[in-house]
C-alpha positions as CSV (number, residue, x, y, z in Angstrom):
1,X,2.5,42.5,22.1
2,X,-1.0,42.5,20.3
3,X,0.5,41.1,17.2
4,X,2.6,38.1,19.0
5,X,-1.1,37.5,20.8
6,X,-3.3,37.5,17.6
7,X,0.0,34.9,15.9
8,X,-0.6,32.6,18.8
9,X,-4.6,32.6,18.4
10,X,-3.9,32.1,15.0
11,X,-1.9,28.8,16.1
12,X,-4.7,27.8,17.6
13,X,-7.3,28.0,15.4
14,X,-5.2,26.7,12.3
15,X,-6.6,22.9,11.8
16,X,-4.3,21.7,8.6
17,X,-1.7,20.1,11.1
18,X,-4.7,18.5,13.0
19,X,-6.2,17.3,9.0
20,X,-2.6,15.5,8.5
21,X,-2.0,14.1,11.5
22,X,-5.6,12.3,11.0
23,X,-4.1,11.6,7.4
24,X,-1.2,10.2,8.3
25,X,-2.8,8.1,11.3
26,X,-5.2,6.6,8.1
27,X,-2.5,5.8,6.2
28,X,-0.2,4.2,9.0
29,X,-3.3,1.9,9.6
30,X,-4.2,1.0,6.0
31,X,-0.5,0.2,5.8
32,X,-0.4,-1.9,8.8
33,X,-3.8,-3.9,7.2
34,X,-1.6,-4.2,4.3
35,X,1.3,-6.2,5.6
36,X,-0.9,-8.4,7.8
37,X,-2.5,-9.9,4.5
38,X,0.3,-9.9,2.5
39,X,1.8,-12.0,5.7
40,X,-1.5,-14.3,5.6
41,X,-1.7,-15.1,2.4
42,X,1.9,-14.3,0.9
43,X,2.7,-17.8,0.8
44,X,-0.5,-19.3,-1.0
45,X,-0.3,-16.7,-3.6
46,X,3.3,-17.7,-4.4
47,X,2.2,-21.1,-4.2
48,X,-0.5,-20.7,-6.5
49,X,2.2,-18.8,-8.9
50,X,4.8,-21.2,-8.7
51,X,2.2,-23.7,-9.3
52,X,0.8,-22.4,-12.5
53,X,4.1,-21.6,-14.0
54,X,5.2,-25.3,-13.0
55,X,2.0,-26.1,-15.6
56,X,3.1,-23.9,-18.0
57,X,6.8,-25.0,-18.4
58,X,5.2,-28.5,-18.6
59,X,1.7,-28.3,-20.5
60,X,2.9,-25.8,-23.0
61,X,4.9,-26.5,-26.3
62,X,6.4,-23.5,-27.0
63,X,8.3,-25.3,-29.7
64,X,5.2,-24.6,-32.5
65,X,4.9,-20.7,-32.2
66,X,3.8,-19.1,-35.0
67,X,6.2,-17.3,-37.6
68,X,4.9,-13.7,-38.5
């Protein structure tokens, strides 16, 4: 009985599942900050993108490169 009684106060006093939980609570939230950005300014970026490469396919000869 003494050694089931000094398992459970061991339990008790053991903090790694305590440490991950907080880990995993960090990472849910940094996650969640993520997506709400990427939702906020997903579309400009790909705008912006789409934009430059539109300059690109028309601003740039790519006819002339150098041989070499």
């Amino acid at each position: 009985m003494e050694n089931v009684k000094n398992l459970l106060i061991s339990l008790h006093n053991d903090e790694d599942g305590a440490t991950a939980t907080e880990y995993i609570i960090l990472l849910v939230l940094i996650a969640c900050f993520v997506i709400m950005i990427v939702k906020a300014f997903g579309g400009t970026v790909a705008k912006k993108f789409q934009d430059a490469n539109t300059d690109v396919k028309t601003n740039v000869d790519f006819s002339s490169r150098p041989t070499g």
